[in-house]
C-alpha positions in Angstrom: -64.0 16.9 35.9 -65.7 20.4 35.0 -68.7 18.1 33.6 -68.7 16.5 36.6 -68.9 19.4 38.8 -71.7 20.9 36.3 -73.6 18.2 36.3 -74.0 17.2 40.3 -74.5 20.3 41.3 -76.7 22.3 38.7 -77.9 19.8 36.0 -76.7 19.2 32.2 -75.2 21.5 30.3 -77.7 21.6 27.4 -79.8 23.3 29.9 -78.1 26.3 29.7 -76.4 26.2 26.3 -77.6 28.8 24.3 -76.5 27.8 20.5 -75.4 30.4 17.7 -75.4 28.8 14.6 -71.7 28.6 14.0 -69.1 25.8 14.5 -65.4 26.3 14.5 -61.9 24.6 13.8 -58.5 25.4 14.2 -55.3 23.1 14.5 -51.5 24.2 13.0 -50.0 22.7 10.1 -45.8 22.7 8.6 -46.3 22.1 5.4 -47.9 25.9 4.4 -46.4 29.4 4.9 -47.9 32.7 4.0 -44.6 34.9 5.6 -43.9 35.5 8.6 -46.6 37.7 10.8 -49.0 37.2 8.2 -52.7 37.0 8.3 -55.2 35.8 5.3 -59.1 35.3 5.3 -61.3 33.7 2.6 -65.0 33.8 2.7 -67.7 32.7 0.8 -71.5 33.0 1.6 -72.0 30.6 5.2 -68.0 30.0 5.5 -64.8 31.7 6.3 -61.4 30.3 6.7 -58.2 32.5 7.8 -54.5 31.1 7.9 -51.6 32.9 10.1 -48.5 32.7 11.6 -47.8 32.7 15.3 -44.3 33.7 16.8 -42.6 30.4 16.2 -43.5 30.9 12.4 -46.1 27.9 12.8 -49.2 28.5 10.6 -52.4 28.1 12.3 -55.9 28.0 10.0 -59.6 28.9 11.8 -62.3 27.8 10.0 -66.1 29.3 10.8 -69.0 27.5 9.5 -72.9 28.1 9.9 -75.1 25.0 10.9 -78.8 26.0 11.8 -78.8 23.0 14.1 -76.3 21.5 16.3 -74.3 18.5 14.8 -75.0 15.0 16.1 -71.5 14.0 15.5 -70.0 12.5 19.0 -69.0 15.3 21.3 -65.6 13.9 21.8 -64.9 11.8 18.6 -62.4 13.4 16.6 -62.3 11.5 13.6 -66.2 12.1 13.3 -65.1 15.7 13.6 -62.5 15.8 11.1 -65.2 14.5 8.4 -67.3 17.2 9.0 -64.9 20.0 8.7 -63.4 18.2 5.2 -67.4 17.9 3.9 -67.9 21.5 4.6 -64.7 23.1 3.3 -62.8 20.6 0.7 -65.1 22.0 -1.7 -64.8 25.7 -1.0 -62.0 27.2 -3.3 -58.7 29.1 -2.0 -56.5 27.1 -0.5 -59.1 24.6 1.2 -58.1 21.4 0.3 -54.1 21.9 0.8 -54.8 22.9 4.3 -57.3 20.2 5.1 -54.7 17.4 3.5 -52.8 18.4 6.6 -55.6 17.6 8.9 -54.7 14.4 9.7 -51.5 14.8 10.7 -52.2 17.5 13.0 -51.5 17.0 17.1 -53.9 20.0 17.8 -57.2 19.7 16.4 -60.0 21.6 18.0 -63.6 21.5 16.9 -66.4 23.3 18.3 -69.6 24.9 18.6 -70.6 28.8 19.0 -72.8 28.9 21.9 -72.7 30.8 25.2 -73.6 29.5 28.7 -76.0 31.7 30.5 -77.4 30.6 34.1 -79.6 32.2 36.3 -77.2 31.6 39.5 -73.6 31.2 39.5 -73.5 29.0 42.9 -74.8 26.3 44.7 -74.1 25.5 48.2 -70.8 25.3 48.8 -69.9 25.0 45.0 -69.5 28.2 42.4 -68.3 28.4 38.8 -66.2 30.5 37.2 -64.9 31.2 33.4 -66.9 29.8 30.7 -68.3 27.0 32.9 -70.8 29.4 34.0 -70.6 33.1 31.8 -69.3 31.7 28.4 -69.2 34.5 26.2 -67.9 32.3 22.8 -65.2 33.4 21.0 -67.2 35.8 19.8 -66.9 38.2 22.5 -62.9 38.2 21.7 -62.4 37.7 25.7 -63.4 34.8 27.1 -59.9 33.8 28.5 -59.7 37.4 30.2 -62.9 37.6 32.1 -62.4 34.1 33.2 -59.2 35.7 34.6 -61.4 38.4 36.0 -64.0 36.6 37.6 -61.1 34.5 39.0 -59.9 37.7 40.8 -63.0 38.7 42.1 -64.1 35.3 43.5 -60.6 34.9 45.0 -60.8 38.6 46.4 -64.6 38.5 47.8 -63.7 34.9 49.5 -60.6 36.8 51.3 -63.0 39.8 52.5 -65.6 37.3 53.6 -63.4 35.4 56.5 -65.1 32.6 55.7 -68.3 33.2 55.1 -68.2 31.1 52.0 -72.1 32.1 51.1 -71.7 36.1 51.6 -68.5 35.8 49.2 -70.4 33.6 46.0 -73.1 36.1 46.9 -71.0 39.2 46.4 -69.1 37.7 43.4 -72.1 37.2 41.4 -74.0 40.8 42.2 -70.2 42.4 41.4 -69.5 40.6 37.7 -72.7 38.5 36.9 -74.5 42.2 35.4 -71.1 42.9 33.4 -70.9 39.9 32.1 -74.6 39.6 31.0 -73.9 42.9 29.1 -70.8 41.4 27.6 -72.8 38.4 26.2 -75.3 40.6 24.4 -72.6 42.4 22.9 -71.2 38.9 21.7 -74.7 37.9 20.3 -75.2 41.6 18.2 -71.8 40.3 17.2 -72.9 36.9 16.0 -75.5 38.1 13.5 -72.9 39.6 11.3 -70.0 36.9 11.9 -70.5 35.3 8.9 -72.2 36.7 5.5 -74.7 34.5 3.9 -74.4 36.1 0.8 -71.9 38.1 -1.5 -73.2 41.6 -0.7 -72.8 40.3 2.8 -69.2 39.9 2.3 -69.1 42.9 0.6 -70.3 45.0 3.0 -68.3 43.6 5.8 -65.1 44.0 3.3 -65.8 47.7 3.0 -66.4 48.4 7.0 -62.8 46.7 7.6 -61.6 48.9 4.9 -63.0 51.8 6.8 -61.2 50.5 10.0 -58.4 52.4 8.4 -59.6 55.5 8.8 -59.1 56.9 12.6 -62.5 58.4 13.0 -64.2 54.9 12.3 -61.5 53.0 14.2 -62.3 54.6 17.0 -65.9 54.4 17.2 -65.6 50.4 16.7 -63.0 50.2 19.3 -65.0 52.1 22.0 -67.7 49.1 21.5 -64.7 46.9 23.6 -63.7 49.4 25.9 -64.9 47.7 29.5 -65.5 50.8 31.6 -68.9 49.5 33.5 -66.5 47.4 35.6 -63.8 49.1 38.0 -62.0 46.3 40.0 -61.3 46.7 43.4 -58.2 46.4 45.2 -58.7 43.1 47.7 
């Protein structure tokens, strides 16, 4: 239905897609366990695969890959999907091809590209987005489910200070978050260039930084970086 929507009212949404170089996977598997409230990454140049536990004990994997084009592969065939992801990782060392033979079996499996979605407006008559339909900031950003929350609460709270005046309130909603959020999506894209290392001193170098996340003086520089003090909400 979101297609839908998108697609009446503003146009495809290739036309404001903006593509990272990065797909992702993730689904949970039963037969693997690292402990519980455990967390491990792998990474060689181009790839990265992680495996943890969530609080039933489950273990989930999240696979990163770079592609410098997008995939043709059908956006909704799974199977297609599930090729890909064995062709880029069964290959890879670690513990690859024990967590892909669980692929199959999997009732979860999500597959994706990194992009964002950027638009010049947020509205259109009497029709407005919200969340990653119009402001996708990719996983990347580490938020995408909270300011989609956010931009929830300010649409809902400019529509109740408008009485009605259904224009003044899209209006508002986009001059109040559309400039955070475009500041947000440049902080994901810095982000990007350093998700993945394409080479072993790469990996090196992003080892030793999370080493240094140790240390309280480093920490909290990187944390500032996320701190979301340009936006004060109001009260509706």
């Amino acid at each position: 239905m979101l297609e839908t929507w998108h697609l009446v009212a503003f146009g495809k949404e290739t036309q404001f897609e903006k593509y990272y170089g990065y797909y992702t996977s993730s689904y949970s598997i039963n037969n693997f366990s690292i402990g519980n409230n455990a967390f491990s990454m792998y990474n060689v140049p181009y790839k990265q695969v992680a495996v943890y536990t969530n609080k039933e004990n489950q273990t989930i994997t999240f696979f990163i890959f770079t592609s410098s084009q997008k995939l043709s592969s059908q956006q909704h065939n799974i199977e297609k999907q599930k090729q890909i992801l064995k062709a880029e990782f069964e290959n890879s060392g670690w513990k690859c091809p024990q967590l892909l033979s669980e692929i199959d079996s999997t009732k979860d499996f999500y597959f994706d590209s990194i992009s964002q979605i950027k638009m010049e407006n947020w509205f259109k008559g009497r029709i407005t987005l919200v969340g990653d339909a119009c402001y996708c900031p990719s996983l990347l950003s580490g938020k995408g489910s909270t300011l989609a929350m956010v931009g929830a609460y300010i649409l809902a709270g400019e529509l109740k200070q408008a009485d009605g005046n259904y224009q003044e309130a899209f209006m508002q909603y986009e001059t109040v978050f559309k400039p955070f959020m475009e500041k947000k999506q440049k902080a994901a894209q810095f982000f990007a260039k350093s998700f993945i290392p394409k080479s072993n001193f790469g990996i090196w170098i992003r080892n030793l930084v999370f080493r240094l996340m140790s240390v309280s003086v480093f920490s909290k520089l990187f944390l500032n970086q996320f701190k979301d003090s340009d936006l004060t909400l109001k009260e509706y």
